[in-house]
C-alpha positions in Angstrom: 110.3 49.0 -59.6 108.3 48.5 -56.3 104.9 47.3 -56.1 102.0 49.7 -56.1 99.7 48.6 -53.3 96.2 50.4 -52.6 94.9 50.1 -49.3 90.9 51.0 -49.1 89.7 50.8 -45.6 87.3 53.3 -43.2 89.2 52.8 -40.3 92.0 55.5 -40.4 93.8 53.4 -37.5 94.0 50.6 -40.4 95.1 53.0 -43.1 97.8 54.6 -41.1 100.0 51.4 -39.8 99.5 49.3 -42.5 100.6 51.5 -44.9 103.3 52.6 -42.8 104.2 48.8 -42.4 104.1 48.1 -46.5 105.9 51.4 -47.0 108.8 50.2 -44.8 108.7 47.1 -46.6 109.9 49.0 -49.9 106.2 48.5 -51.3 104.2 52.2 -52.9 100.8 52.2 -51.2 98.0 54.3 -52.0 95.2 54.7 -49.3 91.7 55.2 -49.9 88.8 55.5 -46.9 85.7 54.5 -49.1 85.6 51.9 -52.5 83.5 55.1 -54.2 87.6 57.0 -54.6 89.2 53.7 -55.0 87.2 52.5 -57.9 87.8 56.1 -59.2 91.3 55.8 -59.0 91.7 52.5 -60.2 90.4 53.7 -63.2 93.2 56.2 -63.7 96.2 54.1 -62.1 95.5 50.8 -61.7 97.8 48.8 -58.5 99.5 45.6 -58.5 97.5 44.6 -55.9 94.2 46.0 -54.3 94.0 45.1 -49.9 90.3 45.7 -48.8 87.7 45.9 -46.9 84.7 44.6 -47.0 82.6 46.7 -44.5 82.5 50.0 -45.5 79.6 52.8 -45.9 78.5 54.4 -49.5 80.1 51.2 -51.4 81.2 47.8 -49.3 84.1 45.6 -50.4 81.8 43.4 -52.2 80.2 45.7 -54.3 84.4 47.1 -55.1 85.1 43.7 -55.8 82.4 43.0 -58.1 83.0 46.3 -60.4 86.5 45.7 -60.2 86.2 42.1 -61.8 84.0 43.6 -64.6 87.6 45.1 -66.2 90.6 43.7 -64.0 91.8 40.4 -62.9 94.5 42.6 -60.6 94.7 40.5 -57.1 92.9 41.4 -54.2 93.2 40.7 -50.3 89.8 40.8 -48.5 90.1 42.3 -44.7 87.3 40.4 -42.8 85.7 40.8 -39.5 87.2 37.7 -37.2 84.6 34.8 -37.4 83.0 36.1 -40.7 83.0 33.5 -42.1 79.9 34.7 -44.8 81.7 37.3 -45.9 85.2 35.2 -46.6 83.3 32.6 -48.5 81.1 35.0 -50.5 84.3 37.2 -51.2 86.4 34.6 -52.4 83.4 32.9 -54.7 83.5 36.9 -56.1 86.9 36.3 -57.1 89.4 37.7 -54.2 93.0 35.8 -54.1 92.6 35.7 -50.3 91.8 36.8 -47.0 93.0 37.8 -43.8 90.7 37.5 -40.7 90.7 40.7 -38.5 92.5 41.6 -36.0 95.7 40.5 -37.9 99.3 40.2 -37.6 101.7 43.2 -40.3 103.8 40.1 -41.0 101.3 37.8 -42.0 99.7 40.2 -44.1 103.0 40.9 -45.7 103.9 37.5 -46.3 100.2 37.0 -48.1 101.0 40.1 -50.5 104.8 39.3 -51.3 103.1 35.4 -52.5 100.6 36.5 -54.2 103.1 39.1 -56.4 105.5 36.3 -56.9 102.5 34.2 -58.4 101.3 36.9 -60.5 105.1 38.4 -61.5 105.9 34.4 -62.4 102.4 34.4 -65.1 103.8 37.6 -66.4 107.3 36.6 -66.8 106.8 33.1 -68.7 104.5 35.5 -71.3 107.2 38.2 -71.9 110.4 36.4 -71.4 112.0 34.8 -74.3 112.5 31.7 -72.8 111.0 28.3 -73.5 107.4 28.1 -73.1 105.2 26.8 -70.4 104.0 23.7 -72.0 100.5 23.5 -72.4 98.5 21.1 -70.4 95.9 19.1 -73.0 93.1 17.0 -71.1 90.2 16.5 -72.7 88.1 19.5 -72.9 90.6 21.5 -71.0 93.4 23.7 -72.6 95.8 25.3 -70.4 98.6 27.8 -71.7 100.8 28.7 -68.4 102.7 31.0 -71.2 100.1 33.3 -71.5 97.8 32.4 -68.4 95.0 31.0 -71.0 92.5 28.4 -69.8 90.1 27.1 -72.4 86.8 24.5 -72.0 85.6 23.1 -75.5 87.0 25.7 -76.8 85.4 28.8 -75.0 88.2 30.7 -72.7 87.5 31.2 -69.3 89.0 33.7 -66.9 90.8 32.7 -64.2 92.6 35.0 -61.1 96.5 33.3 -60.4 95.0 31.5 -57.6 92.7 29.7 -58.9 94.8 28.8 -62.1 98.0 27.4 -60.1 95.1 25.2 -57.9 93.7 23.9 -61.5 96.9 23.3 -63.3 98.5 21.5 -59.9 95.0 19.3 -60.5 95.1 18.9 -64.0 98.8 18.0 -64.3 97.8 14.5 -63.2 94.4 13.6 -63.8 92.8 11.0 -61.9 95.7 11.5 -58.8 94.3 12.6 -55.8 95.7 16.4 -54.4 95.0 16.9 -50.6 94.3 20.7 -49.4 98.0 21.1 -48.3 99.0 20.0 -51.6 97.0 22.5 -53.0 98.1 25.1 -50.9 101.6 24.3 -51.4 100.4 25.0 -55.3 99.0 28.0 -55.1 101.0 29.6 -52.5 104.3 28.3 -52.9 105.6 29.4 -49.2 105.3 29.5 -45.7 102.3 30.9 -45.5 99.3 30.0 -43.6 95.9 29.6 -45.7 93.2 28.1 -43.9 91.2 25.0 -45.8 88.4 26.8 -46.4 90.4 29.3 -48.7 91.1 26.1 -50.9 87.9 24.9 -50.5 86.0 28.7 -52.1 88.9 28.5 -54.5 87.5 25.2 -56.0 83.7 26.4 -55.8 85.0 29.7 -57.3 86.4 27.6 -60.3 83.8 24.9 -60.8 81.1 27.9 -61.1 83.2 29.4 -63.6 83.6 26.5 -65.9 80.0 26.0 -65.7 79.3 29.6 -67.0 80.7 27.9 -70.6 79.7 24.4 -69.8 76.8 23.6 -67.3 77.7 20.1 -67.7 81.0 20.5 -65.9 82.0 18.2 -63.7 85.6 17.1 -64.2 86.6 18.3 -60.5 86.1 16.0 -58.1 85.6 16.3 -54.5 86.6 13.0 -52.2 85.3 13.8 -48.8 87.9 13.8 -46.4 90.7 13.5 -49.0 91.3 16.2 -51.2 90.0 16.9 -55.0 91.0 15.9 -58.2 90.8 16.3 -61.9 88.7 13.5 -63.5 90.0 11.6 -66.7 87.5 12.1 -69.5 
């Protein structure tokens, strides 16, 4: 079954060859020009994968976002005005997957949803398939279950997006190791896709606010300037 991909943008220019460019691409897209008939929708027929905007009248992409992450993990692309960088950073602390800078190229946009699906059909699949399980990854305070896409502190659960789960189980796999931002990348992404450091960078700000939500005390990712990040052995 193709992916359903909802595409909420103002600019009519934007809705007409992007979705024209997804469709060709043998993906179902669903086009909405304000986040009011988008949240309205979700509601009724929730997508695989939500593209959007951020500046928009009646309700921005922010204010989407942030209703949206009240009931649904579902991923989300954030369109961006070129050097915005405010609005990338703030949208990925919200909880978008990623971003694409405007003006951008079909292909890379493409590329960005096709990853992201593969990430979130993999989660999916190790649940529901009867094969043998993820196995869990035990350090310290920190229970990972890649099975079922479960992260647990002390014992308090704490929701991640796919994103920001591969980038904590590629950290926690070997605590006390060093990973670089490529390696992270590489992690999270799993192809030849271009992500800028700075998506990593929100990404890890993104999950150490989280974890701090059930833990204020947290402080078991690291930063080493100039290196990379990595998951501190208790």
């Amino acid at each position: 079954m193709s992916a359903s991909i909802a595409l909420v943008d103002d600019d009519r220019n934007i809705l007409t060859s992007v979705s024209m460019a997804l469709q060709a691409e043998g993906f179902v897209v669903r086009i909405y020009s304000d986040g009011e008939a988008a949240l309205k929708a979700f509601a009724e027929n929730a997508p695989d994968l939500v593209v959007l905007d951020i500046k928009m009248p009646k309700i921005d992409g922010m204010e989407v976002l942030r209703r949206l992450r009240e009931k649904s993990q579902v991923p989300v692309i954030f369109l961006t005005s070129k050097d915005d960088e405010l609005d990338e950073a703030l949208g990925l602390a919200m909880g978008a997957d990623d971003y694409i800078a405007k003006p951008f190229s079909l292909r890379l946009l493409t590329a960005r949803i096709r990853a992201i699906l593969r990430r979130t059909d993999a989660a999916l699949s190790s649940a529901t398939e009867e094969q043998p399980p993820a196995e869990r990854i035990v350090r310290g305070r920190l229970d990972m279950d890649p099975a079922r896409h479960k992260v647990r502190w002390g014992g308090e659960e704490v929701v991640l997006t796919v994103t920001e789960f591969m980038i904590l189980e590629a950290l926690a796999q070997r605590p006390g190791f060093v990973k670089s931002r490529d390696q992270l990348m590489d992690a999270a992404y799993q192809d030849d896709v271009y992500v800028d450091d700075r998506t990593i960078d929100s990404h890890i700000k993104r999950l150490r606010r989280k974890f701090r939500q059930v833990d204020p005390e947290f402080k078991a990712i690291e930063t080493l300037y100039g290196v990379g990040y990595r998951f501190g052995e208790e």
